[in-house]
LUMFI-319632 format. One record per residue (C-alpha): y, z, x; residue in three letters. Coordinates in steps of 0.2 Angstrom, whole numbers, padded with zeros to 4 digits. Each point is the difference from the previous one (the first is absolute). Layout:
REM residues N
       y       z       x   sevo
       Y       Z       X    ALA
...
***
This chain:
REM residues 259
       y       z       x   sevo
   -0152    0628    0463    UNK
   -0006    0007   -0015    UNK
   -0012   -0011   -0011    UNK
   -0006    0003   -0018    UNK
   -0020   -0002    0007    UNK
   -0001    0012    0015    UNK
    0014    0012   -0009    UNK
    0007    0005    0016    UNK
    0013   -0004    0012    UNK
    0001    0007    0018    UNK
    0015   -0004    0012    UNK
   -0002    0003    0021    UNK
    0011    0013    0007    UNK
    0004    0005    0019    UNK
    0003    0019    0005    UNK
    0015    0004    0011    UNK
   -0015    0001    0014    UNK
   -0005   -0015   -0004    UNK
   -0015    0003   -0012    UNK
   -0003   -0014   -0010    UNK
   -0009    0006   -0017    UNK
   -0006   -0009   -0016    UNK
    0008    0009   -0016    UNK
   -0009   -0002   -0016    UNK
    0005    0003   -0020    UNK
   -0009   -0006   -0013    UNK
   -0012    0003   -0016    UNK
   -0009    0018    0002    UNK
   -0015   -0008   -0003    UNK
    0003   -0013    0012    UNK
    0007    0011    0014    UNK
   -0016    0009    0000    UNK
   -0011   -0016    0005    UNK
    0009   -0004    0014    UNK
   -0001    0020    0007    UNK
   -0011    0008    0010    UNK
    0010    0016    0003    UNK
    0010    0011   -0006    UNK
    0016    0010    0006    UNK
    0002    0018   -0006    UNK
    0015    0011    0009    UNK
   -0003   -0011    0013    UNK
   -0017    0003    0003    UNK
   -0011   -0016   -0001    UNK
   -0018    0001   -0007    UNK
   -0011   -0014   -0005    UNK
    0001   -0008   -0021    UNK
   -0017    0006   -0006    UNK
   -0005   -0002   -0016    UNK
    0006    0015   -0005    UNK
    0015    0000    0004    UNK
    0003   -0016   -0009    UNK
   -0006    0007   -0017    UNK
    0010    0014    0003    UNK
    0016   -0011    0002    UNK
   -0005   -0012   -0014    UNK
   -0003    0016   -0012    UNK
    0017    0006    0003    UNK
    0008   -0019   -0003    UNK
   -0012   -0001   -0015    UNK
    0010    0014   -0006    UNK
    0017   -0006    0006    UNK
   -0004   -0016   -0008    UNK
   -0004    0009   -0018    UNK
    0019    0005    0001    UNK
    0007   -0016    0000    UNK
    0003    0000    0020    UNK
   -0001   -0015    0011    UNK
   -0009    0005    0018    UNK
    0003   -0009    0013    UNK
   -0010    0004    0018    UNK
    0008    0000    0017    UNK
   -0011   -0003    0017    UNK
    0004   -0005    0015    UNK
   -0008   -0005    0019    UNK
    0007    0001    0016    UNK
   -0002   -0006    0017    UNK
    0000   -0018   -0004    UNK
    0005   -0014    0011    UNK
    0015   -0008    0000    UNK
    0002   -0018   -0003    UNK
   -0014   -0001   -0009    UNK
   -0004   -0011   -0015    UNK
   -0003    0012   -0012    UNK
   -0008   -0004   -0018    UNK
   -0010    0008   -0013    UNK
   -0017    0004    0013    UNK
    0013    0011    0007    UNK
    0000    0012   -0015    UNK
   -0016    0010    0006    UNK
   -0006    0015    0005    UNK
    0019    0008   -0006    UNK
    0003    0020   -0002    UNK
    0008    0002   -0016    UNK
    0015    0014    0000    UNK
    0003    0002   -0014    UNK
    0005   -0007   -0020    UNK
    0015    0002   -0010    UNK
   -0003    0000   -0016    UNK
    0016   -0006   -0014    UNK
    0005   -0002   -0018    UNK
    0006   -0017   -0009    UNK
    0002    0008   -0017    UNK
    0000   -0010   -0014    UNK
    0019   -0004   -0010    UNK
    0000    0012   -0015    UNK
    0003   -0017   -0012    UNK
   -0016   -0007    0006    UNK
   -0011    0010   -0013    UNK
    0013   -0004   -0014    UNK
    0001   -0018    0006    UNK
   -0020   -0004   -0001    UNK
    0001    0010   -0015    UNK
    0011   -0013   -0008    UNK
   -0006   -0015    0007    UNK
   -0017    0002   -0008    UNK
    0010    0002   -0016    UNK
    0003   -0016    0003    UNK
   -0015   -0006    0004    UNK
    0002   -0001    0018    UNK
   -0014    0008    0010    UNK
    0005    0008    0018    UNK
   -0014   -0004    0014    UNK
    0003    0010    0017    UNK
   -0004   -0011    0015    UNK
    0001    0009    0016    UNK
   -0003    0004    0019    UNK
   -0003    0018   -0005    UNK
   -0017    0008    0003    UNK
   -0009    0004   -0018    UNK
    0006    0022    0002    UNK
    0020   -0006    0002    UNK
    0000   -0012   -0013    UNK
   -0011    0011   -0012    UNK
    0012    0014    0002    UNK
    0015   -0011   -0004    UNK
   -0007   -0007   -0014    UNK
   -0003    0019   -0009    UNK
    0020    0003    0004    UNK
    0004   -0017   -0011    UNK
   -0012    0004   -0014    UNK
   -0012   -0017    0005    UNK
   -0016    0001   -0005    UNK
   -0013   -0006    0013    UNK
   -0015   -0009   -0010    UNK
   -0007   -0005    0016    UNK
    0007   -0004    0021    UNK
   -0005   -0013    0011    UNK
    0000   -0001    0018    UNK
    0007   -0014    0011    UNK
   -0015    0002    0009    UNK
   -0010   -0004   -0018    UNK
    0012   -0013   -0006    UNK
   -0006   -0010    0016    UNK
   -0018   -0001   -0004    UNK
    0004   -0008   -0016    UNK
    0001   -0017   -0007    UNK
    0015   -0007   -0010    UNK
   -0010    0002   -0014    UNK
   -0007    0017    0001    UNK
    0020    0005    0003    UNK
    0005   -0010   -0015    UNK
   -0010    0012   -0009    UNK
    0009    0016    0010    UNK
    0016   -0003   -0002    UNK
   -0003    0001   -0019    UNK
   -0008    0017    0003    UNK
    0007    0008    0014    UNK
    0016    0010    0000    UNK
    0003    0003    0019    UNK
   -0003   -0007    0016    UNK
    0001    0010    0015    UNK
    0000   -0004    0019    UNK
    0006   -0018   -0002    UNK
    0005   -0012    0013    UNK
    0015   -0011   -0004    UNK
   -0013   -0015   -0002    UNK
   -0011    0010   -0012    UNK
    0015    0006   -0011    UNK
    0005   -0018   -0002    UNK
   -0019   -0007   -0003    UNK
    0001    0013   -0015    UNK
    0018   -0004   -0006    UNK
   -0007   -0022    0000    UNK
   -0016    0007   -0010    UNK
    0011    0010   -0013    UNK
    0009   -0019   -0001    UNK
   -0017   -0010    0000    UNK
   -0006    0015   -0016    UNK
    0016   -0009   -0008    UNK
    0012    0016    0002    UNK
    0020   -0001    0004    UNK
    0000    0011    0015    UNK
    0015    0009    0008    UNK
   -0004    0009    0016    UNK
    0015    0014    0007    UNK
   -0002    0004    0017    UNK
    0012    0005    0013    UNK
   -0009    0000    0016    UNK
   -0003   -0015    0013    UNK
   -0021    0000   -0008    UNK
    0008   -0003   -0015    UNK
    0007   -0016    0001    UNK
   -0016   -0013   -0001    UNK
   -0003    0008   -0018    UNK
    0020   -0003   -0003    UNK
    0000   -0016    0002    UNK
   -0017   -0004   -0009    UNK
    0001    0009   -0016    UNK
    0014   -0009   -0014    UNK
    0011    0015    0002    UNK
    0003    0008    0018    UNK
    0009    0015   -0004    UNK
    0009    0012    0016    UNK
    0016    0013    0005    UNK
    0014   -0002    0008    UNK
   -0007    0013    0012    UNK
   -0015   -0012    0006    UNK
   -0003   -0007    0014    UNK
    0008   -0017    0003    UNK
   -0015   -0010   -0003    UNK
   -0004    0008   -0015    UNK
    0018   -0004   -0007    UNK
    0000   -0015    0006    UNK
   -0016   -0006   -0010    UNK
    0002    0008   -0015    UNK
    0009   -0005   -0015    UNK
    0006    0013   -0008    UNK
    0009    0012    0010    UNK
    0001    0021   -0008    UNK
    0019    0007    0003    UNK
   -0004    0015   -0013    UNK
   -0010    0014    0006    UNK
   -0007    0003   -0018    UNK
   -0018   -0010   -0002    UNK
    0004    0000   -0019    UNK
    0010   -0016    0005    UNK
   -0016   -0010    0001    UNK
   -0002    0004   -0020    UNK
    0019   -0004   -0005    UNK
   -0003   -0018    0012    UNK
   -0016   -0003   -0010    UNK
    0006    0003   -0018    UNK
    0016   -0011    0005    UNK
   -0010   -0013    0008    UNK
   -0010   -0001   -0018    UNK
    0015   -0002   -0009    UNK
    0006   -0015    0012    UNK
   -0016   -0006   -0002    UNK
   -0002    0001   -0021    UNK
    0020   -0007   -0002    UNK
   -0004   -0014    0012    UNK
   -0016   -0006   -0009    UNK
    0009    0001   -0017    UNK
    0015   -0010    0007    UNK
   -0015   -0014    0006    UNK
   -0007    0002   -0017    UNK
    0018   -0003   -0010    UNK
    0003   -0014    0010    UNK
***
């Protein structure tokens, strides 16, 4: 099955003659560490290193777009019955990538826009590599001060993140475990945190930060732990949720006050 650490999942397939192959899709990057050939109109010639530059150029570029590429590989001639696990995922040819666009809603510029207004700062935590996430962030007008790594943020100690989270704007190529040791840290700094996610990773921040906000198109387990559920389309609903929570807020603490 897919996991957030290997970025890849591969499932086992047999041919109608009986072929039993290893099928492959994951995290360009990855998919290239596990290949040691590729397929070109079904000719199959060794990975080299140039090869792999040429194919990381063009998702570099794919990747400055806004678009999510994912590589396909595969191995055949396995054999059946075995007890296949993660070793398995060697010496592949990759086939091929597919490369696709999760644009951002129109309200999500306006909404950052306003909750800043109002003194809300927007963080972006994600799975993403750094050239996806930068490209997003230039389509909803965020300025990136400075990116961290999931790869970084593990060589650091609670303190030195402490500090990081105050100046750092967005994370990039998190696991759901690191999203949520950031999402604790903002807490420990002494910020209200909300956290909106839709997707399985998301979840463990959900369910850490004081506000875990989702869709109604999410998966299950993202609904399921959050506590606020969107049914509007429009992000601009965060701001009108925020100004009404405030008022709540200031005509209960005068009511406490007069009594």
């Amino acid at each position: 099955p897919f996991d957030f650490e290997r970025r890849r999942m591969s499932v086992i397939v047999k041919d109608e003659h009986e072929v039993v192959s290893l099928v492959t899709k994951g995290a360009l990057e990855e998919m290239l560490t596990i290949s040691s050939y590729a397929e070109y109109q079904g000719v199959i010639t060794p990975l080299t290193d140039v090869i792999r530059e040429e194919i990381l150029a063009e998702v570099r570029q794919l990747n400055q777009q806004g678009l999510r590429v994912l590589g396909v590989a595969y191995k055949s001639g396995l054999r059946e019955g075995h007890a296949y696990t993660v070793d398995d995922e060697g010496d592949m040819i990759l086939t091929g990538y597919l490369a696709f666009l999760d644009p951002p809603k129109p309200s999500a510029a306006p909404a950052i826009k306003a909750l800043l207004e109002h003194g809300v700062q927007t963080k972006i935590l994600t799975g993403d590599n750094e050239k996806v996430t930068q490209a997003v962030c230039e389509k909803v007008g965020l300025d990136i001060n400075q990116m961290l790594l999931g790869s970084e943020i593990d060589q650091m100690s609670d303190q030195e993140l402490a500090q990081a989270v105050e100046e750092v704007t967005v994370f990039a190529k998190l696991s759901p475990d690191q999203k949520a040791r950031i999402i604790l840290q903002f807490k420990a700094n002494g910020h209200a945190v909300g956290y909106m996610g839709d997707g399985i990773n998301d979840a463990p921040s959900m369910k850490v930060a004081d506000v875990g906000i989702s869709v109604d198109t999410a998966v299950d387990i993202a609904k399921e732990t959050a506590d606020v559920i969107l049914l509007d389309k429009d992000l601009m609903v965060l701001e009108k949720g925020l100004v009404e929570g405030r008022k709540v807020y200031a005509n209960m603490t005068k009511y406490i006050k007069m009594t």
